[in-house]
C-alpha positions as MATLAB code, in Angstrom:
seq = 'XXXXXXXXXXXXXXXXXXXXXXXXXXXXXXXXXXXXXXXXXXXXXXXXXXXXXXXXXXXXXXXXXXXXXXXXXXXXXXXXXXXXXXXXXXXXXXXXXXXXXXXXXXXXXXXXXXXXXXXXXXXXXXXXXXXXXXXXXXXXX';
ca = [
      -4.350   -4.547    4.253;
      -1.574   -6.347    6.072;
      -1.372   -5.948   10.164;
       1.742   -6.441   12.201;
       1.705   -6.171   15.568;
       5.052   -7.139   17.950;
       6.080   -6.326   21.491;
       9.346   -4.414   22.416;
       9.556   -5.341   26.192;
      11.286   -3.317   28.793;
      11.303    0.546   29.052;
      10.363    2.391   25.972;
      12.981    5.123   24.596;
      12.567    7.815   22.393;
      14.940    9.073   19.708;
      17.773   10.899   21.224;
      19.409   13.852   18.760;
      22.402   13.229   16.886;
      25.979   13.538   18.481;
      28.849   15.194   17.273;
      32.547   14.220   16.959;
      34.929   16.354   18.036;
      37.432   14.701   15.834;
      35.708   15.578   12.472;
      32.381   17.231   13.332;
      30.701   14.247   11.794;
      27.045   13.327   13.021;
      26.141    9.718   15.047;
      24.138    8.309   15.992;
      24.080    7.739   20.257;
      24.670    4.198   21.771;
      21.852    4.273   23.710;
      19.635    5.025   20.426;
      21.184    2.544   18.235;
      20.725    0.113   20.907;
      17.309    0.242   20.883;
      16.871    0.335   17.333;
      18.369   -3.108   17.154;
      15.963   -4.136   20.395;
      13.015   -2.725   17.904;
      14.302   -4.416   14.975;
      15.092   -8.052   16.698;
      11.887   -7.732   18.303;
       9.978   -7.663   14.642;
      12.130  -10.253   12.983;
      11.649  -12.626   15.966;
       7.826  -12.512   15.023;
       7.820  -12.236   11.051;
      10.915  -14.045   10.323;
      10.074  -14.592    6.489;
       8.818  -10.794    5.982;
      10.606   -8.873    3.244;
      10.561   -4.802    3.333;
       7.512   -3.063    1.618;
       7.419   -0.167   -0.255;
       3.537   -0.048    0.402;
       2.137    2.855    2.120;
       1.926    2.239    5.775;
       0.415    3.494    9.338;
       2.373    2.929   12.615;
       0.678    3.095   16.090;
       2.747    3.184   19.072;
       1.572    2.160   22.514;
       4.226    2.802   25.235;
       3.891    1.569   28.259;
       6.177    3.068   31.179;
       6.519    1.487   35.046;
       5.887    3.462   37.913;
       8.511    4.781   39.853;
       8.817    3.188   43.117;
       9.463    6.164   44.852;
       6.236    7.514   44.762;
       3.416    7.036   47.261;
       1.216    4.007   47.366;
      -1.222    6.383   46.474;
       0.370    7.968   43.284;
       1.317    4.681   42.202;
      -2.692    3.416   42.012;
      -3.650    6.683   40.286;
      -1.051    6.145   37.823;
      -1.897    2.671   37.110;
      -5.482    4.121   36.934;
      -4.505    6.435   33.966;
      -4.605    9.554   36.219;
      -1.468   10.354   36.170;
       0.750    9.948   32.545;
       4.367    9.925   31.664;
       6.261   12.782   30.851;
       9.296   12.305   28.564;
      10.335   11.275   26.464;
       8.285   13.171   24.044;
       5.662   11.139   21.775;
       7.380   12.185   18.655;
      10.796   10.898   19.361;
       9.285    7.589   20.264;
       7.374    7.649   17.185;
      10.789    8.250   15.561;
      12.632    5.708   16.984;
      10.470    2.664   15.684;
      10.288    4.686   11.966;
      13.927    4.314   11.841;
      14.275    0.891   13.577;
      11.990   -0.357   10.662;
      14.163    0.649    7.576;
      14.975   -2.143    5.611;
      13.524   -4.325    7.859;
       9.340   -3.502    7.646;
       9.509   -0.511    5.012;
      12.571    0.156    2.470;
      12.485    3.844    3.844;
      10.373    5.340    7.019;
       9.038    8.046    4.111;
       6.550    5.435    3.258;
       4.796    5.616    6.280;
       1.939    8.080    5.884;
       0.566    8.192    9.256;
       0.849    7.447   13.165;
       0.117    7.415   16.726;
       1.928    7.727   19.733;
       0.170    6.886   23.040;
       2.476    6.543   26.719;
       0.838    5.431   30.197;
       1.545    3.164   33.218;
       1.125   -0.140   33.699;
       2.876   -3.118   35.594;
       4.600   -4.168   32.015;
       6.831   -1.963   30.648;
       7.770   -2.319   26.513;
       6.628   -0.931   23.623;
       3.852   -2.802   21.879;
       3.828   -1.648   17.755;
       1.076   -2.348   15.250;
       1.779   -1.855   11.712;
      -1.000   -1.923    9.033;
       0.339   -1.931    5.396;
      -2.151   -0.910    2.608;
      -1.484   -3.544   -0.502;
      -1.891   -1.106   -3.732;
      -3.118   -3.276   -6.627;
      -1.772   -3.577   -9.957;
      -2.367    0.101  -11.718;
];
């Protein structure tokens, strides 16, 4: 088994819906979405520059790691850090989504070889998205 494991730093996103044109009813993707995808995407080739997509099954576990609004008490702010208190959106499933997507054709050919995952959000005094990818080598059948 192959492990990846790379660092998206600044606030994590989650996978916003599609948009549609009023032009020609067509589907995009948002700006803000494909953004981040790149962010997600640079972030991994920085790391593995020489890695070449896989069609091996693969697991994805997301850690996202939000900062505490400054607006809240001194108090709220140490029970958050504490893992007391946890983020609300986005949901866990759209930022699950979002690194899928951001890895076609750059970890995986296509996100339907991913077989599992895990999405986990808290606190902390560094906000980013930290990824870890774990590829499962089939041998020669």
């Amino acid at each position: 088994m192959k492990s990846f494991v790379f660092t998206v730093p600044g606030k994590p996103m989650g996978k916003q819906r599609p948009r549609f044109s009023r032009a020609n009813g067509r589907a995009y993707t948002p700006k803000e979405t494909a953004s981040y995808e790149s962010l997600i995407r640079l972030a991994f080739a920085e790391k593995y520059p020489a890695y070449v997509p896989t069609d091996e099954p693969a697991t994805v576990n997301v850690c996202a790691v939000y900062p505490v609004p400054k607006s809240w008490s001194q108090k709220k702010q140490l029970a958050a850090l504490d893992g007391k208190i946890f983020p609300g959106r986005p949901d866990v499933d759209n930022i699950l989504k979002i690194v899928q997507d951001a890895g076609n054709n750059v970890i995986w050919s296509d996100d339907a070889y991913i077989h599992s995952g895990t999405t986990s959000k808290r606190y902390g005094t560094r906000p980013g998205l930290t990824v870890l990818v774990e590829i499962e080598e089939r041998g020669e059948e």
